[in-house]
Each structure stands twice: as structure tokens, then as C-alpha cells.
C-alpha positions in Angstrom: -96.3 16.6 231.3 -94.2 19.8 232.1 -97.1 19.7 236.0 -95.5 16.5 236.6 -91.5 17.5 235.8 -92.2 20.5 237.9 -93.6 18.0 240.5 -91.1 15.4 240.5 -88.3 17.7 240.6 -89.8 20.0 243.3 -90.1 16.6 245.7 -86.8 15.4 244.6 -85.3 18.2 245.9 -87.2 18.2 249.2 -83.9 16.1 250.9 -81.8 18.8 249.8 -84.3 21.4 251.6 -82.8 20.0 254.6 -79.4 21.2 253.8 -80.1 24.6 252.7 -82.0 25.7 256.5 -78.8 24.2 258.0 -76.9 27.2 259.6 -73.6 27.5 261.6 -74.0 27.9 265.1 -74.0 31.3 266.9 -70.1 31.6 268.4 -70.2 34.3 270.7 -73.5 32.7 272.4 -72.2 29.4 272.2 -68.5 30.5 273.3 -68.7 30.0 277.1 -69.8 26.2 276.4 -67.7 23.0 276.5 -66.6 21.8 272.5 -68.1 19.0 273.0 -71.4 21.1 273.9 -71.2 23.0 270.7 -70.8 20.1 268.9 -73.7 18.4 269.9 -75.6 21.8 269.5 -74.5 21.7 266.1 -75.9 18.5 264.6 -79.6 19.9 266.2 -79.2 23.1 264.3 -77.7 21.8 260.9 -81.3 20.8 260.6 -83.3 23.7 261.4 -82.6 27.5 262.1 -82.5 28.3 265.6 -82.1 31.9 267.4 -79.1 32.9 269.2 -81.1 32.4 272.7 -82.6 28.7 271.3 -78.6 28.0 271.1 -78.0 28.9 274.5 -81.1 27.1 276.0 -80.6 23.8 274.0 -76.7 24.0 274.9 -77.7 24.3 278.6 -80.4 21.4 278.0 -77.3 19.5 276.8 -74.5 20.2 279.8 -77.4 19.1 282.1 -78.3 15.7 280.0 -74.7 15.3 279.7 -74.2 15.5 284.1 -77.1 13.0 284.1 -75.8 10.3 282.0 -72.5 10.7 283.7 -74.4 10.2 287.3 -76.4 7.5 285.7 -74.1 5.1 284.3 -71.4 5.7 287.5 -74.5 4.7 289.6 -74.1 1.0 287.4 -70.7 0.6 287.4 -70.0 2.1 284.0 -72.5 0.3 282.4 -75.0 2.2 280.0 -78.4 0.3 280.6 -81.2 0.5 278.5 -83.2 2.0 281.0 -80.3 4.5 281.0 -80.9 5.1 277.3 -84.6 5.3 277.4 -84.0 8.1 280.0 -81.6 10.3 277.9 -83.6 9.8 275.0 -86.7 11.3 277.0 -84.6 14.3 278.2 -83.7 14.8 274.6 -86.8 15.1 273.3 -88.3 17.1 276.7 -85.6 19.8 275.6 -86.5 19.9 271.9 -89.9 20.0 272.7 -89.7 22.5 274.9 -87.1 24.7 273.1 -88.3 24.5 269.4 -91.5 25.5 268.2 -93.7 23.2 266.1 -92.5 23.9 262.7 -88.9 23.8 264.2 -89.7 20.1 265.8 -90.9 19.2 262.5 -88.1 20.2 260.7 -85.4 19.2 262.9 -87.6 15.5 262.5 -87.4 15.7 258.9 -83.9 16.0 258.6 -83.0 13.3 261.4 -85.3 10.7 259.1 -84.8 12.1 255.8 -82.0 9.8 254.8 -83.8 6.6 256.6 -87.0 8.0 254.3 -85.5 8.3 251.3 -83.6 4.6 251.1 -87.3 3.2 252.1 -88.9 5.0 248.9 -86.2 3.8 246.9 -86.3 0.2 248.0 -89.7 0.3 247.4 -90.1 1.7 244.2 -87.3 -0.8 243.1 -88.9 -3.9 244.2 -92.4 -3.1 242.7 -90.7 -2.1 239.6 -88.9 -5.5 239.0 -91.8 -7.4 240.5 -94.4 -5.9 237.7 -92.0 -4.7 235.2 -93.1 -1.4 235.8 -91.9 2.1 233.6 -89.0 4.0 234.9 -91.8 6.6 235.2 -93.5 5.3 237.6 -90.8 4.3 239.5 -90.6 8.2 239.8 -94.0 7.9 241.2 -93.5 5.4 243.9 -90.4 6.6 245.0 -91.3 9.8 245.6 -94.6 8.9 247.4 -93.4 6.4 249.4 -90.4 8.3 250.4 -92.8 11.2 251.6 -94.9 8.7 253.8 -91.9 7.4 255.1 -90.2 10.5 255.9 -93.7 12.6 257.7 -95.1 9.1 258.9 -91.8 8.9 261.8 -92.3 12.8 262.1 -96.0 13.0 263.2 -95.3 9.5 265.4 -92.5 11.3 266.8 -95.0 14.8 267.0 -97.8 13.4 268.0 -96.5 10.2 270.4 -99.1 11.5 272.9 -101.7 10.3 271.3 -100.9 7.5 268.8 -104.3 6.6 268.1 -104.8 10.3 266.2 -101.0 10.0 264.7 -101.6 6.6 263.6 -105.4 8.2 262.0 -103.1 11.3 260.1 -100.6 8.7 258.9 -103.5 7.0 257.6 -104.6 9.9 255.8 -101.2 10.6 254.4 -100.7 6.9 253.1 -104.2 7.2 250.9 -103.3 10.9 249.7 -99.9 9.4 248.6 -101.1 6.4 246.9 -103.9 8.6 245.2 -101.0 10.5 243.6 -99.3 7.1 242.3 -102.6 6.4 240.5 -103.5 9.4 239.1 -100.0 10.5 237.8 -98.6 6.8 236.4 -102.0 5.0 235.7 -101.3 2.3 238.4 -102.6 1.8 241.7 -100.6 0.8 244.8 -102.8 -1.5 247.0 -102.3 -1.5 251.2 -100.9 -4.8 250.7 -98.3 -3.5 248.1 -99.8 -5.2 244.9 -100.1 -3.4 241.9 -103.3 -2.9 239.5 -102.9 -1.3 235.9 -105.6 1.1 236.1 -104.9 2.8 232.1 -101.7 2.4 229.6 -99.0 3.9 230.0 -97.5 6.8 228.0 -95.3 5.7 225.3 -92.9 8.4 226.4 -92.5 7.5 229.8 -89.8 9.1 231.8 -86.7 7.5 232.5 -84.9 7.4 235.5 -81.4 9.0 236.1 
């Protein structure tokens, strides 16, 4: 019992991880950029720890994506076209990719989605729960796993959108792993097509959720 607090709280808490690498950005490096540079710097690098020369490069990255989308949407008339938005969201990710290291890419990912992640596990969990009247416990369980293949499923797709066919094989991976956990913590299992099979009783002293 005390394995699975430890574990429920320890995930739980992986959101907040996002907010505790946030930093403030580097001023004096920063300080010969526009404001509206720095601040577009700054929501990069509240989700992942960057050095002082990362700062410059990605702030640079920006002033140039910002002269292109001013050329690009004079060159329609003032109009932003979706083949205008396609393009800056390419240079985006060109200069993250080539800035941040892997770990960084992944973190930075993490935090973008972790909000969009965490609403999807909850919804989940909630629905399944009313559906099969299931313990508060293990609507701990769900939540939690399907909040962490929400969350690293649009990471590796966003990692790894080079070769989707191997993404789509470690998101695979990750979706069994999570709904392993489901059934060996809360005595359910989770089927692909989201029914749910009582596998042993549940604990008299299930959990309850907050």
C-alpha cells in the first residue's frame, strides 16, 4: 500500500516538475534584444533550463522568424495563410531542434502538453469511473496512466515526426506498459477499445480521491 502512495504521489507531482526547471531568463545576454524577443524567449525557457548562449541563439532564431512572418504575410496583403502558419511552425521547431539537446526537446515538449495531458487523463478516468462504477482508487490508476500516455505520446510524435512509423511502434509500447500498470495496481484491466474487465476484488480500503 505505502509502493503505491509513494507511486501515485511521485506521478501526481510530475506536472508540477515542469514548474520547478522553469528559470528566469539570462538579462544581460538577453539585454540587446527587442521585449517582445525576450518575451517570446521566456515562455521556451519556463519550461526547460537553457544556458546563457542557448538564450542568445534561440533569441536570434526568433528576430529572424519574426522578419519572416512580417515578409510573409505583407507578401498577402496582411493576411496570415495557413501556408504561412505551417511555415513558422516549421522554423519553430528547426530552431528548437537545433538549439536544444534531446532531453531539453523533451522537456520543453512536456511542458507545452502537460496541461492538454493532464485534462485527457482526467476525462478519462472520469468517464470509465461513472461508466463501471469504478473505486476512487482506481480512478487514481487511470488517471495517472492515461495522463502519462497522453502527455509522452504528443512528445515522441513531436520527437520522432521523422519517422512516424517507429513513434507510432514506441507509443504502442508505452500504451501496453501503462495499461499493465492499471491492472496490476487496481485489479482491472483497461481494454484498447476502452472497456473495462474486473480481473480480482477490490480492496475494501480503496483510496479516495481528493
Amino acid at each position: 500500500m505505502l509502493k503505491h502512495f509513494i507511486a501515485i504521489i511521485g506521478t501526481l507531482l510530475l506536472s508540477a516538475a515542469v514548474s520547478i526547471y522553469a528559470q528566469t531568463l539570462d538579462a544581460d545576454a538577453l539585454k540587446s534584444f527587442s521585449p517582445s524577443t525576450i518575451r517570446e524567449a521566456f515562455e521556451i525557457c519556463r519550461y526547460v533550463k537553457l544556458t546563457a548562449q542557448q538564450q542568445i541563439k534561440l533569441a536570434e532564431a526568433i528576430d529572424a522568424e519574426n522578419a519572416e512572418f512580417v515578409r510573409l504575410v505583407a507578401a498577402d496583403n496582411g493576411i496570415m495563410s495557413v501556408k504561412t502558419r505551417n511555415r513558422m511552425r516549421k522554423l519553430r521547431d528547426s530552431a528548437l531542434a537545433t538549439i536544444l539537446d534531446h532531453e531539453q526537446l523533451a522537456q520543453y515538449y512536456r511542458g507545452v502538453y502537460d496541461a492538454e495531458a493532464n485534462a485527457e487523463g482526467i476525462s478519462i478516468a472520469d468517464r470509465l469511473q461513472k461508466k463501471y462504477d469504478l473505486t476512487d482508487q482506481n480512478w487514481k490508476f487511470i488517471r495517472i496512466a492515461f495522463y502519462k500516455i497522453g502527455l509522452e505520446s504528443r512528445v515522441i510524435r513531436k520527437l520522432m515526426a521523422d519517422t512516424p512509423k517507429k513513434a507510432e511502434a514506441a507509443i504502442a509500447r508505452l500504451r501496453e506498459e501503462q495499461l499493465k500498470s492499471i491492472e496490476e495496481k487496481g485489479g482491472i484491466r483497461v481494454n484498447p477499445d476502452m472497456t473495462v474487465v474486473y480481473v480480482r476484488e477490490f480492496k475494501a480500503d480503496a483510496l479516495r480521491k481528493e
